[in-house]
N, C-alpha and C positions, 0 to 999 in steps of 0.2 A: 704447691699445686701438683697434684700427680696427674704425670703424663698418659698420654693413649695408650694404650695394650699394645703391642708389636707382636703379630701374628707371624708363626712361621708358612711355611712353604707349605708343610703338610697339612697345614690346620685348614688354611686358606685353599686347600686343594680339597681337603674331607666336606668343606662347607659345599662348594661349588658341587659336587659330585651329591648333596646332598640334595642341590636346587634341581638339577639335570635329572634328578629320580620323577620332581613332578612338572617339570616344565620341558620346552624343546628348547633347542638352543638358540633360536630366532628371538624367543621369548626373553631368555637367558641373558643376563647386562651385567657386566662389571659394578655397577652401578648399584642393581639387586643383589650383586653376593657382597657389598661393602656396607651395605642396612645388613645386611642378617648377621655380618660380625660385628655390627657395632662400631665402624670405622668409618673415615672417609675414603674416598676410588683411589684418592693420589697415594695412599698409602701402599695400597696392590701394586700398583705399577712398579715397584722397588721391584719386583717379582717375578711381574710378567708386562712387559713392554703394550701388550691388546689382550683381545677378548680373543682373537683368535688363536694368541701363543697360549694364554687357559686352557686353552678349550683340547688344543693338542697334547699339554702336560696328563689333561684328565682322561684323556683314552689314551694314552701310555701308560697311567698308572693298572688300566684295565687290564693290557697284554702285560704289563708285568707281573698281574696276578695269574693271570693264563699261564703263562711259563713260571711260574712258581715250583720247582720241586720235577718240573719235564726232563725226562732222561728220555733219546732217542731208542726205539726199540724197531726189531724187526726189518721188514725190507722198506725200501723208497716210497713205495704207495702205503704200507702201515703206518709210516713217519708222518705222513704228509694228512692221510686219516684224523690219528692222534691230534695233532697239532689244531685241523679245525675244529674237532672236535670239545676242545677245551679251549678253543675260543667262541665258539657258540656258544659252550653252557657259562664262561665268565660275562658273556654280554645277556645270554639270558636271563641272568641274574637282576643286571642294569638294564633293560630294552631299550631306555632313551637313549643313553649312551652309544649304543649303535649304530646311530644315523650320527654321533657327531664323531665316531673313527671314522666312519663311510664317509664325512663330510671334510673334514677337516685333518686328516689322516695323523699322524705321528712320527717325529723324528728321536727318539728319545732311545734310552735303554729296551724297555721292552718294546717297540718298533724294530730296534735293530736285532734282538733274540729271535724275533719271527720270521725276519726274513735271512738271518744264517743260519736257521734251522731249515726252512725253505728251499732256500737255496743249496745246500748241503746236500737234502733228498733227492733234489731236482738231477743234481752231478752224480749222486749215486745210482740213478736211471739209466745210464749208462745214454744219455742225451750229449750230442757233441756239447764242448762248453759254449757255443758262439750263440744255440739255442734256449741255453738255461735262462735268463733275464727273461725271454719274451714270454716262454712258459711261465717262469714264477709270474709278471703282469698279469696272464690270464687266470691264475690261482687267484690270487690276493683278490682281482675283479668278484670271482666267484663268489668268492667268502665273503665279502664285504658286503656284498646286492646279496646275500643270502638271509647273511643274517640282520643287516639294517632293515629287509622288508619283514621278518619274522617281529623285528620291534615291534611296528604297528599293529600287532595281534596283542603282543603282551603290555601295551598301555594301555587299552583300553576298559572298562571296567565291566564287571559279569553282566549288571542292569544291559547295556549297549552289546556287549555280545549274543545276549538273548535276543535282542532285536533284529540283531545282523542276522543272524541265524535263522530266526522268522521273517526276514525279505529273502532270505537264498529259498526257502524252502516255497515261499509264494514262487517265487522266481523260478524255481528249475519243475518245482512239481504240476505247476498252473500252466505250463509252457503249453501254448499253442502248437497240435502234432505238426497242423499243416505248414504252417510258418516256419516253426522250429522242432524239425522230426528229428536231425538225432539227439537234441535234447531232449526232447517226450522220451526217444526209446533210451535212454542210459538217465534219464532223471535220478531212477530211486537207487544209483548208483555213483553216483558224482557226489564227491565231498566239499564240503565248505571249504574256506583259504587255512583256518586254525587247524583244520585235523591232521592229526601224523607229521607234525611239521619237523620233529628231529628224525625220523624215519625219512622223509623228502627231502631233507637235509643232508642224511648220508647216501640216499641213492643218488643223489645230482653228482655230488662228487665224487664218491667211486664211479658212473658215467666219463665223468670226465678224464677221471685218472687213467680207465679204463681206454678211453680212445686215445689218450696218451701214450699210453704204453705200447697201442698197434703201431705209433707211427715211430718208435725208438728202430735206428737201424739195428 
């Protein structure tokens, strides 16, 4: 009689990554990624102890695509630039997967590439070191509430965005002056939540870096 298949780490990690494309993670069961190999749950668990140590291998694997091939360049705030930068565009890639690093966060390899890369810029700021931690907290906050809310733009499908798009446009352009004047007056000027969203992406945090750097003695 031939045995069950023994899936490795990676496989069992590509499936999962593959459910998290069209499900959330709430959705998301060990249970459902052991139907789609073909296995039964207790087999996983050789693996990964819950659903939640999963769920953190799978956005590790994410930031370790991010820093794939990253060489630091430039000054403290171009590092730090960079850095979100090419983790916004690897989560953009996966949007679901965004809420579940935001969620679930990561101790792995690429977890700890981000944040001594992070951390590194933060101390070449010329920040005393007692302040570097609490800065990188409020970075990593940034980036994570950035781009986990950018997810929910990029799951949902063109049908439902067209919708969305015709209740903002009832919304801001039907606005009542009297009730709501400075909406009437900036209506045909105010953009949806999807527009410019990597552009609003780089102004928040050069913003940030930006009031950073006034407060470096």
């Amino acid at each position: 009689m031939t045995g069950r298949r023994r899936w490795s780490t990676d496989e069992i990690l590509d499936t999962a990554t593959d459910l998290l494309r069209t499900s959330d993670a709430e959705s998301f069961s060990v249970r459902k990624l052991a139907a789609a190999l073909g296995t039964d749950p207790s087999s996983l668990y050789r693996h990964f102890r819950n659903k939640t140590e999963l769920l953190r291998a799978v956005a590790d694997r994410i930031l370790l695509a991010a820093m794939d091939g990253y060489r630091p360049e430039g000054d403290w705030k171009q590092r730090i630039t960079a850095l979100g930068l090419r983790l916004h565009e690897a989560f953009g890639e996966q949007p679901q997967l965004a809420t579940v690093w935001g969620r679930y966060a990561s101790g792995g390899t690429g977890s700890r590439l981000v944040m001594e890369e992070l951390l590194q810029a933060l101390r070449a700021s010329g920040l005393p070191d007692e302040q570097v931690p609490v800065r990188y907290h409020r970075i990593v906050i940034l980036l994570a509430a950035l781009i986990a809310s950018e997810a929910g733009i990029g799951t949902i499908t063109a049908e439902e965005y067209e919708q969305g798009l015709e209740q903002f446009r009832v919304a801001v352009l039907g606005a009542d002056p009297e009730r709501f004047p400075a909406l009437a007056f900036f209506a045909r000027d105010v953009r949806p939540l999807g527009a410019d969203r990597r552009a609003a992406f780089e102004e928040i945090l050069a913003a940030h870096l930006d009031q950073l750097e006034a407060q470096i003695p």
